[in-house]
N, C-alpha and C positions, 0 to 999 in steps of 0.2 A: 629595424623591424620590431615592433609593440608586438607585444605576449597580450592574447585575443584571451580576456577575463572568461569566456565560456568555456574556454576549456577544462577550465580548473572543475566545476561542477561535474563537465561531461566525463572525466575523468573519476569522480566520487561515484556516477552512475555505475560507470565501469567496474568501478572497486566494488560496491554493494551486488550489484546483481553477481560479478562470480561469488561473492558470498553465498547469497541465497541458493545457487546451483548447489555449491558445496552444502548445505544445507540439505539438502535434497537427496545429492550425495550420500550422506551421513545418514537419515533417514531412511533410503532403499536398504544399506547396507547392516542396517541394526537388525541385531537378533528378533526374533519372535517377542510380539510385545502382549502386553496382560489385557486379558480379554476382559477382566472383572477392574476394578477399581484400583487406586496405587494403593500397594500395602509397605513401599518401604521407596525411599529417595531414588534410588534404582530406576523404579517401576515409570519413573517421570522424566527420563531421557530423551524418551523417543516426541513427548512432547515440549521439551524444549529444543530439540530441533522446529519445530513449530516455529515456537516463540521467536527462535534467532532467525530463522526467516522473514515471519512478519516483523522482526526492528528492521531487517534488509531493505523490505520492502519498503519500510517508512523513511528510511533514509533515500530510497530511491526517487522517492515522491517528493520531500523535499530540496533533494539537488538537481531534481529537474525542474522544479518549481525555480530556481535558479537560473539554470543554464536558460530556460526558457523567456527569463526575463532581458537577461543580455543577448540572446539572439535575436528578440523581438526589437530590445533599444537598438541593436546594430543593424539590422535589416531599416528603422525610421529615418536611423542616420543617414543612411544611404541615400534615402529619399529624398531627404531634408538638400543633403550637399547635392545633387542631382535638381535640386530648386523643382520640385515635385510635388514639395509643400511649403510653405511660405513659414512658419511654427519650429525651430529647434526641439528636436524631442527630449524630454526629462524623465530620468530611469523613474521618478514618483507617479510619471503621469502611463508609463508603461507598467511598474507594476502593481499599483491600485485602482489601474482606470478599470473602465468594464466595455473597453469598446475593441480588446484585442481578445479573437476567441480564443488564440491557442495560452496567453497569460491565464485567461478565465479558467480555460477549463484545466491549468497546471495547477491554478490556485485552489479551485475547486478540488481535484482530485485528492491533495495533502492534507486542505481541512476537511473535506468528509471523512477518508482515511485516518486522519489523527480522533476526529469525534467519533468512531466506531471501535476504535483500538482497545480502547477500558474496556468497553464491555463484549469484549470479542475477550480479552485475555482472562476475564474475570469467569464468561461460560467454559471457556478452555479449563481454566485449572479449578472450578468447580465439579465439569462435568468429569474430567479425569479422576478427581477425587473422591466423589463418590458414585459414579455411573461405571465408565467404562474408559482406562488410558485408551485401547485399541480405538474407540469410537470420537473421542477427543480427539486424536490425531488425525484420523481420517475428515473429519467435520473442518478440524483447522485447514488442511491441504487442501479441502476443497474453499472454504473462504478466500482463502489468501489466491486461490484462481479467480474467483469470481473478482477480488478485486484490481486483480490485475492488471485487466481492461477497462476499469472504469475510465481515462485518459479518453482512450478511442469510445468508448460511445458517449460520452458527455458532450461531443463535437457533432455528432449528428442528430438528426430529427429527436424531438422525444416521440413516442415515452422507449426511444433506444434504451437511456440511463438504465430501464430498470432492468435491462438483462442483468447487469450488473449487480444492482443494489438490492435488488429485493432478494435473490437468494442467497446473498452474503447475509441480509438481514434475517432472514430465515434459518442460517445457521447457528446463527449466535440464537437467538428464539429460541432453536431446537433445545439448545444443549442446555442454557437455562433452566425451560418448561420440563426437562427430563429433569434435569437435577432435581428441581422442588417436588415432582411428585415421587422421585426414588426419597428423598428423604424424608414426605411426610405420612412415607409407610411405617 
């Protein structure tokens, strides 16, 4: 019996998201966090539980972006030896084509999330630093929801996406647009 290569990803899922719980975990459980700005390394805990959840999440996106691509070539195979289709499937033609949704929208969901990360962490630990850590945390927790689901609505009708996108982008916006105008008082 062959050792089925998706496992190995689905298993990475697995490891990442009990992280992220434990993240979460760590986060309910933390003391009373500073309503005003960080004034000392401390002050910035509760928002690097944040942070170690959003890498959770990114790692979860890209090993499912994985798992997805082996179960989509193992499901072709299927076909293929089922004389289904006449064409042997090739893992290149599974995971760069654009003619499998659930590949798309894995591929989709990792590179949006990778291109929104920078400047999600960057409003994060501006906005912590001189706005508000309590307001940075909560801002981040609600991001990291919004983008949770980006996977599932990228698969149905637009403009589904934008439950998703737009007020993840809205977050990061926020905490930004607060940062420059608390610092160009």
């Amino acid at each position: 019996m062959a050792f089925d290569i998706k496992y190995l990803p689905l298993s990475s899922i697995a490891t990442m998201a009990a992280a992220f719980v434990y993240c979460i975990y760590l986060a309910i459980n933390h003391p009373e966090t500073s309503t005003g700005p960080a004034q000392s390394l401390n002050d910035y805990t509760p928002v690097i539980y944040v942070v170690a959840a959003s890498m959770c999440m990114y790692y979860v996106f890209l090993f499912y972006q994985s798992y997805t691509t082996f179960d989509e070539l193992q499901k072709a195979r299927k076909t293929f030896r089922d004389k289904k289709t006449k064409e042997a499937p090739d893992i290149k033609q599974i995971k760069y084509g654009v003619e499998n949704v659930n590949v798309v929208a894995a591929n989709r969901t990792a590179g949006n999330y990778t291109e929104q990360l920078v400047p999600f962490l960057l409003g994060l630990y501006f906005y912590s630093t001189y706005v508000s850590v309590q307001g940075a945390v909560k801002w981040g927790w609600v991001w990291l929801f919004f983008r949770s689901f980006y996977t599932v609505v990228f698969k149905l009708p637009f403009p589904c996406l934008l439950i998703s996108t737009i007020p993840a982008y809205y977050c990061v916006w926020f905490m930004m647009g607060a940062t420059l105008v608390t610092i160009s008082k």
